[in-house]
Backbone as CSV, one residue per row, in Angstrom:
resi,resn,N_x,N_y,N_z,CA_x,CA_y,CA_z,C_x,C_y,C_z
1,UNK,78.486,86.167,71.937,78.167,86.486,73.317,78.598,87.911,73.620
2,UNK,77.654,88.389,74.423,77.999,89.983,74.660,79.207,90.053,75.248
3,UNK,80.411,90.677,74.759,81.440,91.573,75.532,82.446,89.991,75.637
4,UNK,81.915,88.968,75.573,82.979,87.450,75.379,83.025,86.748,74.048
5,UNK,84.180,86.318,73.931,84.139,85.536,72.926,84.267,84.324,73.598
6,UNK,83.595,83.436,72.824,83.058,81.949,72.991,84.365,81.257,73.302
7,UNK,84.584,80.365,74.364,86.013,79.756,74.970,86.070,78.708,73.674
8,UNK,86.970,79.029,73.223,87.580,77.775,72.277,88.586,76.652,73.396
9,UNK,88.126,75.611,72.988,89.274,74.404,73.813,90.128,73.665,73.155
10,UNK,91.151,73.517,73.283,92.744,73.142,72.506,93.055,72.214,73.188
11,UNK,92.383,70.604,72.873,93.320,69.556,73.753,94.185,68.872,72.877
12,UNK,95.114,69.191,73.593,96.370,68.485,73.105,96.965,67.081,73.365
13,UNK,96.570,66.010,72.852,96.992,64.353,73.835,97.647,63.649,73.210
14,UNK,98.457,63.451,74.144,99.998,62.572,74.156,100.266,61.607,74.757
15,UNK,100.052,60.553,74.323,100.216,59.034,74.684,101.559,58.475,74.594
16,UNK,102.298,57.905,75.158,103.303,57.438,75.476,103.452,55.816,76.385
17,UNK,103.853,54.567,76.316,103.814,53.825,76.417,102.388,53.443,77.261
18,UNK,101.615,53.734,76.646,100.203,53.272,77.740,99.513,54.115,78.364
19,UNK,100.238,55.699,78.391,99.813,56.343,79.411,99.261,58.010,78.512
20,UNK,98.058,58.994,78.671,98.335,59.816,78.213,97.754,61.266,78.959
21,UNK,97.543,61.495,78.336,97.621,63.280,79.090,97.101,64.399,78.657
22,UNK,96.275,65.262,78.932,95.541,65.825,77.765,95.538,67.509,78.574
23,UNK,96.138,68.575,77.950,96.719,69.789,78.299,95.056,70.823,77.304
24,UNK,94.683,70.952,78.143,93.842,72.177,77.825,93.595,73.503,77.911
25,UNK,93.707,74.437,76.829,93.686,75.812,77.294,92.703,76.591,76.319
26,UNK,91.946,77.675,76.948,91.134,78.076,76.955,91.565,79.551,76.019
27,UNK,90.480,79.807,74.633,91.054,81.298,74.324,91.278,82.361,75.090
28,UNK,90.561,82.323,76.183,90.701,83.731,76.666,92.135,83.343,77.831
29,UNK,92.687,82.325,77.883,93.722,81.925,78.576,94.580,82.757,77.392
30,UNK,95.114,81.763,76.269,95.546,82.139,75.129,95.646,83.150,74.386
31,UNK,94.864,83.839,74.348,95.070,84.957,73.353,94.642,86.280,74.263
32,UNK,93.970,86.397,75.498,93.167,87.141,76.051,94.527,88.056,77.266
33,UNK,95.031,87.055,77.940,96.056,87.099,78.864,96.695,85.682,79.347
34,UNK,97.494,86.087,80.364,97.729,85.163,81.385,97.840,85.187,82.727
35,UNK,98.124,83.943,83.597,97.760,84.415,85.025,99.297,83.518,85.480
36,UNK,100.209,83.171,84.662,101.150,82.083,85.019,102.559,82.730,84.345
37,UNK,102.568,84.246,84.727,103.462,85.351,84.272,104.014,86.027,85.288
38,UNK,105.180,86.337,85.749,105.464,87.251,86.614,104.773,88.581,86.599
39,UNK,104.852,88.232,88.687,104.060,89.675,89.064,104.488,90.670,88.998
40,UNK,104.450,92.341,88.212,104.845,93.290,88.311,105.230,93.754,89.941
41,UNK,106.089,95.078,89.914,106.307,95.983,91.166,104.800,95.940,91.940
42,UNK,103.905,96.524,91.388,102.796,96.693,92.312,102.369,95.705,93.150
43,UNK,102.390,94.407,92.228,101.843,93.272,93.493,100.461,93.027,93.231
44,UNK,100.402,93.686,92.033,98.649,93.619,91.448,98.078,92.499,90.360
45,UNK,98.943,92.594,89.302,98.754,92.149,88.831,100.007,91.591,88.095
46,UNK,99.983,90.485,86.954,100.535,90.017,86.620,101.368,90.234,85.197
47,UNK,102.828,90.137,84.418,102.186,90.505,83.487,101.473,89.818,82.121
48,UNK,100.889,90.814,81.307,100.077,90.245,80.540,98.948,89.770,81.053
49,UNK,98.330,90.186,82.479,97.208,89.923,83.207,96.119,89.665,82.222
50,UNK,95.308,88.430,82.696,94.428,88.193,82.080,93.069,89.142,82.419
51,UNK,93.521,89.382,83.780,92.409,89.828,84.626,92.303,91.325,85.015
52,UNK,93.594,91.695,84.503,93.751,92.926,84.666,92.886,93.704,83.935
53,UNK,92.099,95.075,84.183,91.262,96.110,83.656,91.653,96.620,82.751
54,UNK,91.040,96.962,81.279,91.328,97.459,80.582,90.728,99.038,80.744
55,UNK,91.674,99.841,79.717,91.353,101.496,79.494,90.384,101.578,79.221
56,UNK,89.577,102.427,79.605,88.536,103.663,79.396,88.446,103.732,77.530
57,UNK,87.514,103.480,76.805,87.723,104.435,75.493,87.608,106.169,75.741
58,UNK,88.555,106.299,75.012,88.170,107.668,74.564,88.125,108.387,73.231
59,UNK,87.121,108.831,72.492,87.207,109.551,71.189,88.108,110.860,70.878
60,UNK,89.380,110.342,70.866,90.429,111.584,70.512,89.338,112.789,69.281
61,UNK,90.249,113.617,69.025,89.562,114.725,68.380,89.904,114.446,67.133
62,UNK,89.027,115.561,65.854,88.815,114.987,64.700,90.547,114.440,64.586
63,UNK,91.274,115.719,65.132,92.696,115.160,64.338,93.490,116.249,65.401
64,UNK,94.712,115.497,65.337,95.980,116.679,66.190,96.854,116.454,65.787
65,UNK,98.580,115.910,65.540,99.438,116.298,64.943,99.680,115.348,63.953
66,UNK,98.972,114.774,63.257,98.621,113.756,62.239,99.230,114.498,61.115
67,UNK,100.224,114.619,60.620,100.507,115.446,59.276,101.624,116.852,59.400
68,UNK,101.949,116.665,61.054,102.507,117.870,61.106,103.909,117.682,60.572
69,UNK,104.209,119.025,60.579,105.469,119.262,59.954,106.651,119.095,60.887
70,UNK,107.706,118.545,60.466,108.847,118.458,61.637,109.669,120.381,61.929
71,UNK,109.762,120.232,63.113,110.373,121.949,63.276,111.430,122.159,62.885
72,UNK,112.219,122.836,62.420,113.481,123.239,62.182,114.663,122.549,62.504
73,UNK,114.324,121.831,63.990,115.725,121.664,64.571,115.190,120.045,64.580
74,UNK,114.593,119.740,64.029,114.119,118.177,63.712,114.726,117.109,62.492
75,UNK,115.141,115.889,63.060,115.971,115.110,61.974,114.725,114.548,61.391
76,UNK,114.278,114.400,60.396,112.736,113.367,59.573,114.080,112.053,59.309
77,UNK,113.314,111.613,59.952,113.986,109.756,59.536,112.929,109.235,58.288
78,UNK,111.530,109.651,58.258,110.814,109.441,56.952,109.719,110.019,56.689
79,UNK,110.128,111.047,55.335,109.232,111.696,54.326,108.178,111.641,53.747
80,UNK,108.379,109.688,53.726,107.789,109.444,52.405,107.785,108.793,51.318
81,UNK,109.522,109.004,51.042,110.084,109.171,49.527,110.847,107.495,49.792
82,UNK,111.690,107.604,50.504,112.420,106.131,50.757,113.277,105.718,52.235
83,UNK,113.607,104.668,52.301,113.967,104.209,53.678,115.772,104.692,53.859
84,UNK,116.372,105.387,53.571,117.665,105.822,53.379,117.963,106.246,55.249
85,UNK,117.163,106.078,55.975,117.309,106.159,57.194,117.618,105.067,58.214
86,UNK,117.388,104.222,57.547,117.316,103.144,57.968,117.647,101.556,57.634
87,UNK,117.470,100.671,58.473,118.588,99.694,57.717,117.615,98.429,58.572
88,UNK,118.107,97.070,58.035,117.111,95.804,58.430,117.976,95.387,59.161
89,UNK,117.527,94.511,60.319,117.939,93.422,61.041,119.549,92.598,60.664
90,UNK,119.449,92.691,58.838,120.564,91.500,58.278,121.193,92.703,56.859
91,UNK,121.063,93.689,57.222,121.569,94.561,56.121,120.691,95.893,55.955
92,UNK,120.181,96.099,54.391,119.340,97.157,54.081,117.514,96.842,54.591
93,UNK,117.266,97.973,54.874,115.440,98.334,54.946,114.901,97.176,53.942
94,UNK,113.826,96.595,54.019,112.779,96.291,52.735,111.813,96.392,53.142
95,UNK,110.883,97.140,53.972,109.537,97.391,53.898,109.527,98.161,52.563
96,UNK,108.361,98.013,52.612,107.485,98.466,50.989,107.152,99.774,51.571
97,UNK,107.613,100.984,50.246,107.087,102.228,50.015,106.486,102.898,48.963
98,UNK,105.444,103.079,49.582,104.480,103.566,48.566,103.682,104.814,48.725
99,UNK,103.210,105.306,47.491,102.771,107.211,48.001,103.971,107.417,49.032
100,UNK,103.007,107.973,50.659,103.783,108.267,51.351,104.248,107.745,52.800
101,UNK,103.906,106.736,52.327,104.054,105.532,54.078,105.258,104.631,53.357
102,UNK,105.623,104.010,54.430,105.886,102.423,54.581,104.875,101.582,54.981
103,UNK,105.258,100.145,54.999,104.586,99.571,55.462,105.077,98.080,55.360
104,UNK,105.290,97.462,56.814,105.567,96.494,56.930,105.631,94.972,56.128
105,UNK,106.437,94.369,55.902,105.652,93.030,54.899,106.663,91.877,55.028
106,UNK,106.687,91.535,56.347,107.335,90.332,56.754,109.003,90.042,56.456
107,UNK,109.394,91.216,56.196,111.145,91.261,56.363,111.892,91.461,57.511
108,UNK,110.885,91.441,58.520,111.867,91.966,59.910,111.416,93.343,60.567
109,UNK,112.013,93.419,61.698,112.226,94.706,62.274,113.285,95.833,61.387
110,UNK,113.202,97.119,61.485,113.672,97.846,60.618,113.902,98.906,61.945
111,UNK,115.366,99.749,61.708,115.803,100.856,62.787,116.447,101.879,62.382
112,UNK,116.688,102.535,63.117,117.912,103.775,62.669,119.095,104.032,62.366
113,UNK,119.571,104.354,61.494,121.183,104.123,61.715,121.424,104.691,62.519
114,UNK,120.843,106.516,62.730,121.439,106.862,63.882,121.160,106.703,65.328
115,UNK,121.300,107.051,66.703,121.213,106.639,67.694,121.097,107.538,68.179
116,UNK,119.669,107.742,69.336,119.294,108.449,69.683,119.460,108.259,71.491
117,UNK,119.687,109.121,72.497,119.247,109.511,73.767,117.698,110.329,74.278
118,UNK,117.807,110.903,75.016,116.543,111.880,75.320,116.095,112.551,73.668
119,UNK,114.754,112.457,73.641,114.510,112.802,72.714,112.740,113.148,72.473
120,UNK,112.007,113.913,71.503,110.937,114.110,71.525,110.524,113.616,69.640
121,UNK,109.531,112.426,69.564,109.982,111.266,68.517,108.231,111.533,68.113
122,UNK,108.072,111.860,67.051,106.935,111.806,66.291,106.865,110.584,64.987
123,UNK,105.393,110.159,64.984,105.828,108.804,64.821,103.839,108.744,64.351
124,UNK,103.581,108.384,62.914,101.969,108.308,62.400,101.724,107.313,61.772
125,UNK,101.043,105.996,62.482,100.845,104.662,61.908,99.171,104.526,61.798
126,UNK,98.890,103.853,60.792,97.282,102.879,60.306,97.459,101.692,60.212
127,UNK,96.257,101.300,61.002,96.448,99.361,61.128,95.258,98.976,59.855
128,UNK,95.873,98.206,59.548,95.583,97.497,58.111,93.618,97.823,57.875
129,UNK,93.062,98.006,57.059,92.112,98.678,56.820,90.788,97.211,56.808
130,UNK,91.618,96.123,56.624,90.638,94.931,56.169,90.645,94.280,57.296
131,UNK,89.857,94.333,58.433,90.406,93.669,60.137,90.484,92.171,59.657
132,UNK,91.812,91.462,60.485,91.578,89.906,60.081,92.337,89.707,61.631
133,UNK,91.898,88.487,62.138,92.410,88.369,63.020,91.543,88.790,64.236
134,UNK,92.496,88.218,65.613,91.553,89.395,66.872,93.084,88.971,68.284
135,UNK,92.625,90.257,68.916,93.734,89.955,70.203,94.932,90.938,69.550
136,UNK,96.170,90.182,69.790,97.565,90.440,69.615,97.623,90.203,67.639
137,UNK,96.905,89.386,67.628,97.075,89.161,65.621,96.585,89.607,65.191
138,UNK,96.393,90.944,65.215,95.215,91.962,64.541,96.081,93.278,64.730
139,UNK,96.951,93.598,63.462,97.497,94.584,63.836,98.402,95.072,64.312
140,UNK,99.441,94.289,64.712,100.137,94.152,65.366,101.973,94.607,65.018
141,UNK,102.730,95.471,65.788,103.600,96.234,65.535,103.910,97.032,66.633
142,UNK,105.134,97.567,66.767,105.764,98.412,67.816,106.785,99.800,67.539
143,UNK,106.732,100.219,68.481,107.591,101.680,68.131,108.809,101.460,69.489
144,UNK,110.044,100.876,68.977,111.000,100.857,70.079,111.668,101.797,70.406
145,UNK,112.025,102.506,71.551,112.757,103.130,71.768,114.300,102.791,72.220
146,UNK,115.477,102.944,72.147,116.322,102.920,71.851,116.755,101.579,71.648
147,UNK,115.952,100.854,71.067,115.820,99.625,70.515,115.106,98.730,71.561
148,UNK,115.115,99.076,72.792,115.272,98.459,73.962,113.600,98.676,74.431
149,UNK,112.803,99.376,75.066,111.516,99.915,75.340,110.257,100.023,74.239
150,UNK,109.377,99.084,74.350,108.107,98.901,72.842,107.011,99.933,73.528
151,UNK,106.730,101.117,72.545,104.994,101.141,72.988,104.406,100.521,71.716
152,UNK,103.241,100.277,72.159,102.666,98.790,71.375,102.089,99.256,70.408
153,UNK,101.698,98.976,69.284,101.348,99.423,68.003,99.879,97.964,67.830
154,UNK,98.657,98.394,67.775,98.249,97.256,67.617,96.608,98.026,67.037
155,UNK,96.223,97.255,66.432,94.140,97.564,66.131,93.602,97.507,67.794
156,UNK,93.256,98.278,68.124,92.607,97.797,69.668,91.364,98.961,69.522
157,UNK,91.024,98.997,68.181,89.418,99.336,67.998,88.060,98.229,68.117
158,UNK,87.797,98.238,68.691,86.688,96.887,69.378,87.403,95.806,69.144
159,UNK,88.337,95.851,69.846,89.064,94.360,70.110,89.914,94.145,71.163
160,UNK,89.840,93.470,72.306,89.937,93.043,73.368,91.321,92.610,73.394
161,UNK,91.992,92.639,74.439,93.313,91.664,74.227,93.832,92.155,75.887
162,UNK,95.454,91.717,76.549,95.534,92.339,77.605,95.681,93.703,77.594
163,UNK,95.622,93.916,79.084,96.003,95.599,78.724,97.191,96.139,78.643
164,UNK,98.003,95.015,79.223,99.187,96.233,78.895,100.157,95.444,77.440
165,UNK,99.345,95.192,76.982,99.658,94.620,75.164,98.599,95.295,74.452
166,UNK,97.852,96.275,74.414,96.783,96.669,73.832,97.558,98.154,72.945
167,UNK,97.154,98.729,72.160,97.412,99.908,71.214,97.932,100.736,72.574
168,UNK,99.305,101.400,72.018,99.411,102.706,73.505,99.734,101.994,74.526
169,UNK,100.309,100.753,75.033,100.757,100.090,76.031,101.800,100.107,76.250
170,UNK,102.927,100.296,77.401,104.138,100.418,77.527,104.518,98.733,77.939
171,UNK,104.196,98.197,76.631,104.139,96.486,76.597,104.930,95.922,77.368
172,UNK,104.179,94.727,78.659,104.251,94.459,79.552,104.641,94.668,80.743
173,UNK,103.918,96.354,80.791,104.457,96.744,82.044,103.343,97.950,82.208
174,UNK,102.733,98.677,81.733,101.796,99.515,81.747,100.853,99.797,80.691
175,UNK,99.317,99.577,81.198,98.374,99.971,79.991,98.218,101.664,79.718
176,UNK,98.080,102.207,78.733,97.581,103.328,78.482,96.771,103.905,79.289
177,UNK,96.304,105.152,79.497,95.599,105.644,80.357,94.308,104.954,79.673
178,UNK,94.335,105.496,78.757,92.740,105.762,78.057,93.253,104.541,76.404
179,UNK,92.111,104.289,76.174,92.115,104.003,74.500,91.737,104.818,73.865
180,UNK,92.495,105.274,72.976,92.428,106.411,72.320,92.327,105.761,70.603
181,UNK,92.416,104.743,70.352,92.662,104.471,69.020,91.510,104.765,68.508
182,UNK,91.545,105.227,66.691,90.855,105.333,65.860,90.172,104.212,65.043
183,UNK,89.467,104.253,64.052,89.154,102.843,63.220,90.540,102.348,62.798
184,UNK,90.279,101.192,61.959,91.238,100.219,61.142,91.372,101.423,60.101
185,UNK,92.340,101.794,59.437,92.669,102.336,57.890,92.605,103.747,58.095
186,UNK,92.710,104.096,59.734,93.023,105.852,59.661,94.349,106.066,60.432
187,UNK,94.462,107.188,59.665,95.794,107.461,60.770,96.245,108.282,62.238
188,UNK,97.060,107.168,62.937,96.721,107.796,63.808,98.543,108.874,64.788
189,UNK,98.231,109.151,65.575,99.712,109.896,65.752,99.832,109.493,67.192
190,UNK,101.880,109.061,67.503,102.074,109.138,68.583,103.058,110.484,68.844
191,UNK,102.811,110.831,69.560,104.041,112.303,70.384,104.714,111.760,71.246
192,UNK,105.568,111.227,71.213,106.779,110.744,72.481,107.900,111.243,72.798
193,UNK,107.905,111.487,74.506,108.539,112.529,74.965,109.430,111.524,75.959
194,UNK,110.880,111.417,75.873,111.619,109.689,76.212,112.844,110.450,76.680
195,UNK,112.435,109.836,78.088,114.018,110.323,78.696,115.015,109.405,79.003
196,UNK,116.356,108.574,78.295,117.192,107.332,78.796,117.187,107.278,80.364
197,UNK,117.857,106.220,80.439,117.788,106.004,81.742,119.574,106.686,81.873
198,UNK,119.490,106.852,83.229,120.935,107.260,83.830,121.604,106.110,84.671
199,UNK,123.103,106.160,84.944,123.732,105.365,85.700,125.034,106.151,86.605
200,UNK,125.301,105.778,87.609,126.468,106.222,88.128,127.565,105.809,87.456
201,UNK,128.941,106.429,88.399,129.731,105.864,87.972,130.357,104.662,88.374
202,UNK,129.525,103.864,89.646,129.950,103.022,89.738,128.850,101.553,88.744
203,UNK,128.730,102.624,88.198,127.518,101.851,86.352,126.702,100.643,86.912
204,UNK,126.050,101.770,88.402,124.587,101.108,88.785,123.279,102.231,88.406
205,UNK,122.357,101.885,88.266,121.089,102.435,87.838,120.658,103.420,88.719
206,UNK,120.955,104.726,88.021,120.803,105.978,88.897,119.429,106.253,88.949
207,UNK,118.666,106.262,87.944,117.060,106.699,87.185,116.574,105.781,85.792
208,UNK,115.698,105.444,86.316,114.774,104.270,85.111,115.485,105.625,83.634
209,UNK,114.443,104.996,82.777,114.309,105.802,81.607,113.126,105.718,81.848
210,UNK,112.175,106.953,81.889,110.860,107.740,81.608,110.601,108.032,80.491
211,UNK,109.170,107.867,79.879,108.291,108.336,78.814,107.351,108.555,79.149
212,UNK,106.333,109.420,78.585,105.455,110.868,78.291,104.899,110.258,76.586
213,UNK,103.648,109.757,76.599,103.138,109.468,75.271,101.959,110.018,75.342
214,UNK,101.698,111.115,73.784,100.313,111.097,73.515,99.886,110.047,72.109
215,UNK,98.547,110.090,72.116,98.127,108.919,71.096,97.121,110.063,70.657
216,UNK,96.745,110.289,69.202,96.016,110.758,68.566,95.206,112.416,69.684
217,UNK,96.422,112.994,70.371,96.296,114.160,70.992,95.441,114.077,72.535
218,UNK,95.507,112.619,72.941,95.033,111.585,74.078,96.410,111.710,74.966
219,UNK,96.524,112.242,76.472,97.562,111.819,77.354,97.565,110.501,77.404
220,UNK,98.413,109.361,77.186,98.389,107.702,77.416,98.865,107.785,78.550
221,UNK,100.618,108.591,78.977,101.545,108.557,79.870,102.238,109.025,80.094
222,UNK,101.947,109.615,81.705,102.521,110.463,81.887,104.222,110.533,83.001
223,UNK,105.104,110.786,82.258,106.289,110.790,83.025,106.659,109.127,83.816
224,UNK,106.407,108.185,83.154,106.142,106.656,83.508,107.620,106.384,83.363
225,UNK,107.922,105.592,84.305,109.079,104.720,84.846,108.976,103.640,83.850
226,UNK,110.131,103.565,83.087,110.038,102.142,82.792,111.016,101.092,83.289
227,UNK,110.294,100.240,83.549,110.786,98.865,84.528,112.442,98.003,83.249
228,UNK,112.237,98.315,82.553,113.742,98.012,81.451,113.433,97.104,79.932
229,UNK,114.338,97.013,80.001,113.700,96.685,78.612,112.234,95.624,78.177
230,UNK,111.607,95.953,77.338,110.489,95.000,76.714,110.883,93.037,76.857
231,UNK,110.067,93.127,77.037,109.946,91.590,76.809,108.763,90.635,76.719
232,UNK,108.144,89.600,76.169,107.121,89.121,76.371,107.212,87.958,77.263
233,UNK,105.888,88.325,78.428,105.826,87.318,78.991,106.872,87.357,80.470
234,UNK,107.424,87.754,80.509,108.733,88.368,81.258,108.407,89.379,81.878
235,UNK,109.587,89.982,83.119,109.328,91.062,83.823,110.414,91.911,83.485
236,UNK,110.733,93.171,82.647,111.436,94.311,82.264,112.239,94.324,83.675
237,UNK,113.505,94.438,83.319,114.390,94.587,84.484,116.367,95.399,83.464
238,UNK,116.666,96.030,84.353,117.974,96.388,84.001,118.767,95.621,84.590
239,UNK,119.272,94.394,83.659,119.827,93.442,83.789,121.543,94.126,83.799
240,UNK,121.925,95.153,83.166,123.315,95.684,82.653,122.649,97.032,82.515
241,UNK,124.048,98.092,82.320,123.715,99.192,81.975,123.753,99.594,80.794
242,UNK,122.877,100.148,79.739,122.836,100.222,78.610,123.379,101.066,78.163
243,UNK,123.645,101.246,76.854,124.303,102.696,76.310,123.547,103.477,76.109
244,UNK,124.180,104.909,76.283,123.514,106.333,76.461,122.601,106.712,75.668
245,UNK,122.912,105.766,74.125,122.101,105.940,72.956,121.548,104.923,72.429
246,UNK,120.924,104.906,71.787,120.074,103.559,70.906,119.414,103.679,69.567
247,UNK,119.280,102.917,68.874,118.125,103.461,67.618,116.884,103.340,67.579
248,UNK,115.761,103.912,67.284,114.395,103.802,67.084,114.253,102.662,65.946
249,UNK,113.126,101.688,66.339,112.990,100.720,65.739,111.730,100.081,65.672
250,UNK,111.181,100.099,64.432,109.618,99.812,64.268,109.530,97.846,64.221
251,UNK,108.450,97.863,64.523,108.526,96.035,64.542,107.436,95.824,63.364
252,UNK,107.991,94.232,63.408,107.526,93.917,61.596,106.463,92.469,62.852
253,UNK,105.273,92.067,62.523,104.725,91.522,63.225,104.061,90.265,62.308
254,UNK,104.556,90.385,61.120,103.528,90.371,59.947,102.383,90.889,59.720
255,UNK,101.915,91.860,60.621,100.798,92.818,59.480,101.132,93.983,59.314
256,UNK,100.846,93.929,58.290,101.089,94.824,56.980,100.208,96.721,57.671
257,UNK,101.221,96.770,58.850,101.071,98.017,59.274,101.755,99.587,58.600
258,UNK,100.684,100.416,58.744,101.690,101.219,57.867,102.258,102.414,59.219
259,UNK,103.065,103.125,58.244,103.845,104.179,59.132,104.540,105.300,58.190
260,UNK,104.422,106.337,58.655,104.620,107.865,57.668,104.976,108.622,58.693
261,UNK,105.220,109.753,58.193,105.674,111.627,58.807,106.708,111.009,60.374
262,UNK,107.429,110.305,59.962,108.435,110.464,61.655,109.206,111.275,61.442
263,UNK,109.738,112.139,62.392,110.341,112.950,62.478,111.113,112.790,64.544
264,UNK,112.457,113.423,64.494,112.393,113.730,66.111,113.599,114.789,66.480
265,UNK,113.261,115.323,67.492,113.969,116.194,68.378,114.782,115.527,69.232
266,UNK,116.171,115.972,69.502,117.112,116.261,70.330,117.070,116.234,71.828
267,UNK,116.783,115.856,72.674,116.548,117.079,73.537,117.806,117.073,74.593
268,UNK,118.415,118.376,74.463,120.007,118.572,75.545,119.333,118.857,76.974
269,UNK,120.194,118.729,77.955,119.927,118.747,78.989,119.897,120.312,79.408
270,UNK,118.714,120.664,80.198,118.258,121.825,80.228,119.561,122.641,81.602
271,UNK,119.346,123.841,81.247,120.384,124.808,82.255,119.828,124.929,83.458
272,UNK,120.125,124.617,84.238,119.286,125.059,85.956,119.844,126.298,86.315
273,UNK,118.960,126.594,87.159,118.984,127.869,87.771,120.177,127.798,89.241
């Protein structure tokens, strides 16, 4: 069907002394969105809206910092060569490295040893080249910021899913401006420009933490509030005040996503006039 996929129905029935009951849900309930999720700040929508509008495509250009070189004053967390940057969930890294990527393969989330604040985080992933799957299981992976904040890592080349879970989503809380993603099996680049959040000293929430993402040389977001940490299904909230620093942390989703050339900047707090 044009632009739908055909409602699959899932009844589930459960009989119990005489009596039973039959729970039905619909794919595009399931895999598409939901409507039985807390309402964001705006009052618009929900998250993981089922109903909510998706981005605009847009055809980023042949290529923009896909390969670039880290600057001088840049730490490379990975080359290429091996995961010595990083460490697993229950000890050492085991994503698989090969040529010059990683690439995910069902060991977990993988992070930084070191710990980062404000920072400007380059970061070049390809979603698996053989599409299987559709929605959220197609591709699927994240780029955390200080362990705490996901932008969404996902195939969202002709494939539908919510919007603010889609490729370039500040997952469950804002869709991308635009879709900017490329095919399955190319690579593509994020530029992230991430400011922590601040607190007083009486260690209440002075200023969200803000991010600034481009996707394959595409503005996604600009100077965006984030509502607190990631969560699915849930509404991001600063439950406590977090620490100043955190580690960058890629998510393992089970597909076999890859990821190369990260590199990131520092960034100190600028001198005012």
């Amino acid at each position: 069907m044009s632009g739908m996929r055909k409602i699959l129905i899932i009844s589930v029935v459960m009989a119990t002394a005489g009596l039973a009951g039959v729970v039905v849900q619909t794919l595009a309930e399931a895999v598409l969105g939901y409507t039985d999720t807390p309402m964001l700040p705006s009052g618009k929508w929900h998250v993981h809206d089922l109903n909510r509008p998706r981005p605009p495509v847009v055809t980023p250009g042949a290529s923009f910092s896909q390969g670039a070189a880290a600057a001088s004053d840049a730490m490379v967390l990975f080359d290429g060569t091996d995961l010595s940057k990083w460490e697993g969930e229950k000890g050492a890294a085991k994503w698989t490295v090969r040529e010059d990527y990683m690439e995910a393969n069902k060991t977990g989330y993988i992070h930084t040893k070191e710990k980062f604040g404000d920072m400007q985080l380059h970061v070049e992933f390809a979603e698996p080249e053989k599409v299987e799957g559709d929605s959220q299981e197609r591709g699927n992976s994240g780029v955390f910021l200080q362990y705490a904040y996901e932008v969404q890592v996902l195939d969202s080349y002709d494939n539908p899913t919510y919007a603010d879970g889609q490729c370039g989503a500040l997952y469950g809380q804002s869709p991308p401006m635009a879709n900017a993603c490329r095919k399955p099996g190319e690579w593509q680049s994020y530029d992230i420009i991430f400011e922590a959040a601040r607190w007083n000293e009486n260690h209440e929430l002075a200023r969200p933490a803000i991010v600034t993402v481009f996707q394959n040389g595409v503005l996604i977001h600009y100077k965006q509030p984030l509502l607190g940490p990631t969560g699915h299904r849930t509404l991001g909230h600063y439950g406590k005040e977090l620490p100043a620093t955190g580690p960058i942390a890629l998510q393992d989703h089970g597909n076999p996503v890859r990821f190369r050339n990260i590199w990131v900047r520092k960034i100190t707090e600028e001198e005012r006039p």
